[in-house]
C-alpha positions in Angstrom: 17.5 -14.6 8.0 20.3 -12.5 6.8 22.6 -14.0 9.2 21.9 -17.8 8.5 22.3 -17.0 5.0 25.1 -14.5 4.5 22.8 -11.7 3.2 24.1 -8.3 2.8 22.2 -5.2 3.2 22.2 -4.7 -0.6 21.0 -8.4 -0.9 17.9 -7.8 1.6 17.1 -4.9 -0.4 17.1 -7.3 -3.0 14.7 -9.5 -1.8 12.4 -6.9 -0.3 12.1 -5.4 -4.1 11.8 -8.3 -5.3 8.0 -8.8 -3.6 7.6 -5.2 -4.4 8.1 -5.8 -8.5 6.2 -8.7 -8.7 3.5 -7.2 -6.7 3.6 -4.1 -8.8 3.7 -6.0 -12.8 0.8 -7.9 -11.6 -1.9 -5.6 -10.7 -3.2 -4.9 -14.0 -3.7 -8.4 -14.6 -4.9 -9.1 -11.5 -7.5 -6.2 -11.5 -8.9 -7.2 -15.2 -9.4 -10.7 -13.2 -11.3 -9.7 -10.7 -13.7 -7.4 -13.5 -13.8 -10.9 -15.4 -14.2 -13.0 -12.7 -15.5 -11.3 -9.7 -13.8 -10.8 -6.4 -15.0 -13.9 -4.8 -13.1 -16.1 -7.2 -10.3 -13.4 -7.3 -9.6 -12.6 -3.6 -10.3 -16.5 -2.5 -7.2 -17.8 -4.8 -4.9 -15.3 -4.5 -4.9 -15.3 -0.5 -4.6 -18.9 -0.6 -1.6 -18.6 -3.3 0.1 -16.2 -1.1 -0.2 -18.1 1.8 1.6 -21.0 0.1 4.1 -18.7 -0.4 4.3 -17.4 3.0 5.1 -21.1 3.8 7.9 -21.4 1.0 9.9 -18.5 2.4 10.6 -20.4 5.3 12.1 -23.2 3.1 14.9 -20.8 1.8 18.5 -22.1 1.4 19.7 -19.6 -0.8 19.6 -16.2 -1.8 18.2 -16.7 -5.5 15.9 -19.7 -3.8 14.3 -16.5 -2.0 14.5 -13.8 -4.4 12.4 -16.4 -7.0 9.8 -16.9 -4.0 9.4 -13.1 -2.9 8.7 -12.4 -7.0 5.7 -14.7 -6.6 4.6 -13.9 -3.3 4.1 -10.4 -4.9 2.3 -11.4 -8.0 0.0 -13.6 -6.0 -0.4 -10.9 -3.6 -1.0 -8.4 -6.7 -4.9 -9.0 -7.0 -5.8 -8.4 -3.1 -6.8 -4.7 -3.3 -8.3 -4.7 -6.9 -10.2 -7.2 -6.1 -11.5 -5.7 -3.1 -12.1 -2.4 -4.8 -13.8 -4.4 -7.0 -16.1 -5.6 -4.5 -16.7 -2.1 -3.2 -17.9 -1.3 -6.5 -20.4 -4.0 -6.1 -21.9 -3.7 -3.2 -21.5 -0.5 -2.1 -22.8 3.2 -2.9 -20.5 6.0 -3.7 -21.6 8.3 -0.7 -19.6 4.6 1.3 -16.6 4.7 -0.6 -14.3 6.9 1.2 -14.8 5.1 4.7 -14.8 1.4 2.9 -11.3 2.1 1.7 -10.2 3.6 5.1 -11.4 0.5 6.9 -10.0 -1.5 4.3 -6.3 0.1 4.2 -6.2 0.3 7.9 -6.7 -3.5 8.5 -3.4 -3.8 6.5 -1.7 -1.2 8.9 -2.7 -2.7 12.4 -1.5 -6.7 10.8 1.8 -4.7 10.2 2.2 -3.3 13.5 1.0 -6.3 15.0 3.8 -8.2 13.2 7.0 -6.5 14.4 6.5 -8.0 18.3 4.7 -10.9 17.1 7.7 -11.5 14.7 10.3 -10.7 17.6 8.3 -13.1 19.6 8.0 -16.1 16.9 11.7 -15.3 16.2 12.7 -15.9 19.7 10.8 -19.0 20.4 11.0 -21.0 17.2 13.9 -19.1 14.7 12.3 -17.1 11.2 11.6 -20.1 9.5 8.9 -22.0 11.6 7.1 -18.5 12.0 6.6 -18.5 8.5 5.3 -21.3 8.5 2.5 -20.3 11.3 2.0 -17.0 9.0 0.7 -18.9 6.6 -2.2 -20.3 8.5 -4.9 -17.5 8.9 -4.2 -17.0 5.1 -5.7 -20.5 4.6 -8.4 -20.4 7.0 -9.6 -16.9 5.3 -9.5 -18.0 1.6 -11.7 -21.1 2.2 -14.6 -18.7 4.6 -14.5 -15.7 1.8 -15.1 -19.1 -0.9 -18.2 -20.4 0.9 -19.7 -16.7 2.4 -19.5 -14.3 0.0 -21.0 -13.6 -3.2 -20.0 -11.2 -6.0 -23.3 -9.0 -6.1 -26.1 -8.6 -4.0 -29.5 -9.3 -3.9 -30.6 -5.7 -4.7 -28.8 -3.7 -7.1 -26.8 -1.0 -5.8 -27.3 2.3 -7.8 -23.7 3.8 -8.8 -24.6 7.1 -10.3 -22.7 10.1 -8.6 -21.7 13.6 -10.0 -18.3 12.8 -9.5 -18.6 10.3 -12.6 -18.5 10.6 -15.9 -19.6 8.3 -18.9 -18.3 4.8 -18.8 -14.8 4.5 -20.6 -12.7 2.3 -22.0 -9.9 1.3 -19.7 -7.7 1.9 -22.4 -9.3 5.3 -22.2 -9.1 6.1 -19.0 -5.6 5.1 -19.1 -4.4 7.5 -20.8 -5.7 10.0 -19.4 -3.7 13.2 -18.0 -5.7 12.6 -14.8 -4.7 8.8 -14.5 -1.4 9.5 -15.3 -1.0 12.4 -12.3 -3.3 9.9 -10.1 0.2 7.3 -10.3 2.6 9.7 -9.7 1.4 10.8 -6.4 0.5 6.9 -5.5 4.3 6.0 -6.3 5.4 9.2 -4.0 3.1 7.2 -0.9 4.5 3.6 -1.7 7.9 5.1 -1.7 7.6 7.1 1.7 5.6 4.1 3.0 7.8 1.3 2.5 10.1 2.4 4.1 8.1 1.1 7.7 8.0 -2.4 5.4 11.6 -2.4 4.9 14.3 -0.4 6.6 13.1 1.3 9.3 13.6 -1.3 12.3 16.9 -1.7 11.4 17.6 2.1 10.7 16.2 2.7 14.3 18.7 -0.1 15.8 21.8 0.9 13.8 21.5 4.6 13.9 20.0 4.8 18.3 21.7 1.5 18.6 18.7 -0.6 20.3 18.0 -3.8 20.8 15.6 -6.0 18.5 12.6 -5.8 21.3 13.2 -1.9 21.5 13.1 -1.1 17.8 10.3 -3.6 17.1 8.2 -1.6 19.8 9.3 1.8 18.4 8.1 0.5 14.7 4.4 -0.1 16.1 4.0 3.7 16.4 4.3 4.9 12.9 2.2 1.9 11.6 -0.8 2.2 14.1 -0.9 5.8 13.0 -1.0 4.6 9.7 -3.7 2.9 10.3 -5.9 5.9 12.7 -4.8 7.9 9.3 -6.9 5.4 7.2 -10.3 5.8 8.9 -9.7 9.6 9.6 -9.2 9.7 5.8 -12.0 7.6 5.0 -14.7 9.4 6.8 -13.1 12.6 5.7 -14.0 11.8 2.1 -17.0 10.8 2.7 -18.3 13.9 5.0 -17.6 16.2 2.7 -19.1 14.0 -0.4 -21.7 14.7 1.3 -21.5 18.2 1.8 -21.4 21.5 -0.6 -17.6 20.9 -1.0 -18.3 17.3 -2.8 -15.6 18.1 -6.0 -12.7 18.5 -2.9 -14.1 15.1 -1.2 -11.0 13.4 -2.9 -8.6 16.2 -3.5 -8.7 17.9 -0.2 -7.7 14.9 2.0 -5.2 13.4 0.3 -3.3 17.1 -0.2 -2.9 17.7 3.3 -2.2 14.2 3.8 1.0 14.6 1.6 1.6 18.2 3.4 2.1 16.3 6.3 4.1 13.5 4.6 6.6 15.8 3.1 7.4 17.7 5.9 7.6 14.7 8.7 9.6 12.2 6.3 12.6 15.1 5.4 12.7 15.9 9.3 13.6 11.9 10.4 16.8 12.4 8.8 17.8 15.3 11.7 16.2 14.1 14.8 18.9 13.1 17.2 16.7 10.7 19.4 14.8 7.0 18.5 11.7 8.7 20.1 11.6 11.8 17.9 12.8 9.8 15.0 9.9 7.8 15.4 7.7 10.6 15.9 8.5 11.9 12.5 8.0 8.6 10.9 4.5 8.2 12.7 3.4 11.9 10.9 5.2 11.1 7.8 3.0 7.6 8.0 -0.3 9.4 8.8 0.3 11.8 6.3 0.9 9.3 3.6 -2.1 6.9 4.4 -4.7 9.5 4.3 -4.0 9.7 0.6 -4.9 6.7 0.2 -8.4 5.9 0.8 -9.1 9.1 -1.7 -6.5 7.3 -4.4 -8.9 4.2 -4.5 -12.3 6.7 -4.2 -11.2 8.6 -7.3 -10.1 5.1 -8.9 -13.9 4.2 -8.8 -15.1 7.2 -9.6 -13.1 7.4 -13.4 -13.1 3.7 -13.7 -16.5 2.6 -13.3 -16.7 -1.3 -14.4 -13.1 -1.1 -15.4 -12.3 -0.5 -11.6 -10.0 -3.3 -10.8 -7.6 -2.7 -13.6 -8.0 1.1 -13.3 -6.9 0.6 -9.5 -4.2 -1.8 -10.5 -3.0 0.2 -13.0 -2.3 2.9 -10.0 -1.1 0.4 -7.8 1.1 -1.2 -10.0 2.7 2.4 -10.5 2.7 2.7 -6.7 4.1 -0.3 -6.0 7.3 0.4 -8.3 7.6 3.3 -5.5 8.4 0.8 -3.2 10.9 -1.3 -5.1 12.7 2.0 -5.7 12.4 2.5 -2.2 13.6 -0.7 -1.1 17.0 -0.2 -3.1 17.0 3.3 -2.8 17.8 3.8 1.1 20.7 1.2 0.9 22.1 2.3 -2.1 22.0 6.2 -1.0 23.4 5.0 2.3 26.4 3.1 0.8 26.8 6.3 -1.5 26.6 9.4 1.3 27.2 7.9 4.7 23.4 8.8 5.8 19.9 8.3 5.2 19.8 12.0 5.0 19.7 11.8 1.3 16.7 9.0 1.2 14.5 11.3 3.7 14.7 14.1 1.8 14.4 12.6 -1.8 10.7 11.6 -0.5 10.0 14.8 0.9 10.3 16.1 -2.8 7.7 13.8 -3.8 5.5 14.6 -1.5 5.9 17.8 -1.8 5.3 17.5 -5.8 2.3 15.6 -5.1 0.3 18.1 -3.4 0.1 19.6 -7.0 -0.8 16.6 -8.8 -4.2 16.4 -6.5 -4.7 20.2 -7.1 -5.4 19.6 -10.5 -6.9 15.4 -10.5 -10.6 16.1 -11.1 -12.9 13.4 -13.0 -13.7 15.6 -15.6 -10.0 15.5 -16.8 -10.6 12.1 -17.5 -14.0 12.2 -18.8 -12.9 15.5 -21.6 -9.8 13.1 -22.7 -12.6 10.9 -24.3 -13.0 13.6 -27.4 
């Protein structure tokens, strides 16, 4: 794509923030959708929006032609993960939470991994543009069966009382909160160590071990399908010791050695001398940062109650600006140093800081901001 149309490295990095920003100002609009709506209505249109989308980034011509289509791709894509939170809410018990998420998150891990040699082999038979087009396809088919199958609540009320939660707030409330505003900082430190398996690392890997396409696209599997093991190890993690005497550390305990790991792995990529340890570090860095995950969206529900899907779009949205400065931030620190040493250890900082913000996110620092 760069190629055909004259893109720089500062121009993709355009055009990969520019999904990133429009994914992150939508999710608080998208979330207080899917509370007004429900997530049937929610998650239907906005998979079949960004399918359309999908298909228009295989029309581009020109650089601002694609920047203008990425944007919307990201707001459309915005409401996909409030609205599902918003489902969990629904239908599912707190004690379920932590593993719902994990399952969840780690679909979106194992479609990315997937997608570097299905990409590499759509690329070689029929060029960037047709395999958009084929992308957009299952997006289609799934909008239309989530339309006609599911339903917003079901038959039997499920009972969401849980020690973790406090009274219902406000979002507004719960907002500004000291917790809420920690709970964003540590979700922008994740998008910003993550992205960078969504954006620069296949062609870090080639440049800096000089590979070929087919060798960098297998080496990029690794870090994602740990991503995704780190997702249901997370989950079930949460949701064990919900159940057990350590309930208040069900959601702080997980996510801190998550970003133990994450800090550590992600400033060691920048001094590994081989593609294989390189990608080794990646893959903890990438397990690391996804087991904070599922917890993120389990303490979401927890302080947000019916405000759920705009409290978890509040954080995403927060997040999500993580990866927009990521996606500029590894160029730009590149072109200024001569390395990505700089980047690497940039996000082991905020890692590193983020072990403290889940030390002190507890529910009831919501719940006493209400006075």
């Amino acid at each position: 794509m760069a190629g055909e149309l004259g893109l720089s490295d500062q121009a993709m990095g355009a055009v990969f923030s520019a999904f990133a920003l429009g994914y992150a100002l939508a999710q608080v609009p998208s979330g207080w959708l899917a509370d007004r709506f429900g997530p049937r209505l929610a998650l239907s249109g906005v998979v079949t929006v960004w399918s359309l989308f999908t298909a228009l980034t295989g029309m581009a011509l020109s650089l601002r032609f694609l920047l203008a289509v990425r944007f919307l791709f990201g707001v459309a894509e915005a409401g996909a993960f409030p609205g599902s939170v918003r489902a969990f809410y629904n239908w599912l018990p707190v004690r379920e939470r932590g593993r719902a998420n994990g399952i969840l998150f780690s679909g979106t891990r194992i479609g990315a991994a997937v997608a570097f040699p299905l990409m590499a082999w759509l690329l070689e038979g029929w060029g960037w543009r047709t395999a958009f087009y084929i992308l957009a396809v299952p997006g289609l088919v799934w909008g239309l069966l989530w339309a006609v199958f599911f339903r917003n609540h079901p038959k039997t009320p499920v009972d969401q009382s849980s020690p973790l939660s406090g009274p219902e707030l406000s979002f507004g409330q719960v907002f500004r909160s000291r917790g809420m505003g920690l709970n964003m900082f540590q979700y922008f430190a994740g998008n910003f160590t993550f992205f960078i398996c969504l954006s620069w690392m296949l062609p870090y890997l080639q440049r800096r071990y000089e590979l070929t396409l087919g060798e960098a696209a297998g080496y990029s599997m690794a870090p994602l399908l740990f991503g995704g093991a780190a997702q249901w190890t997370a989950g079930f993690l949460v949701d064990m010791l919900y159940r057990s005497r350590f309930r208040e550390w069900s959601r702080r305990l997980p996510a801190m050695l998550g970003f133990i790991l994450a800090a550590g792995a992600i400033w060691a990529v920048g001094f590994m001398e081989s593609a294989a340890a390189a990608v080794a570090c990646f893959a903890v860095a990438t397990f690391g940062a996804d087991m904070t995950i599922s917890p993120s969206w389990a303490y979401c529900l927890d302080i947000g109650g019916r405000n759920s899907g705009a409290v978890s779009g509040s954080m995403n949205m927060v997040g999500n600006f993580g990866s927009f400065v990521s996606a500029n931030a590894f160029p730009f620190l590149f072109g200024l140093t001569g390395s990505a040493l700089a980047y690497f250890l940039i996000a082991g900082l905020l890692n590193a800081v983020s072990v403290g913000c889940w030390y002190f996110m507890r529910p009831e620092m919501v719940i006493r901001r209400r006075g």
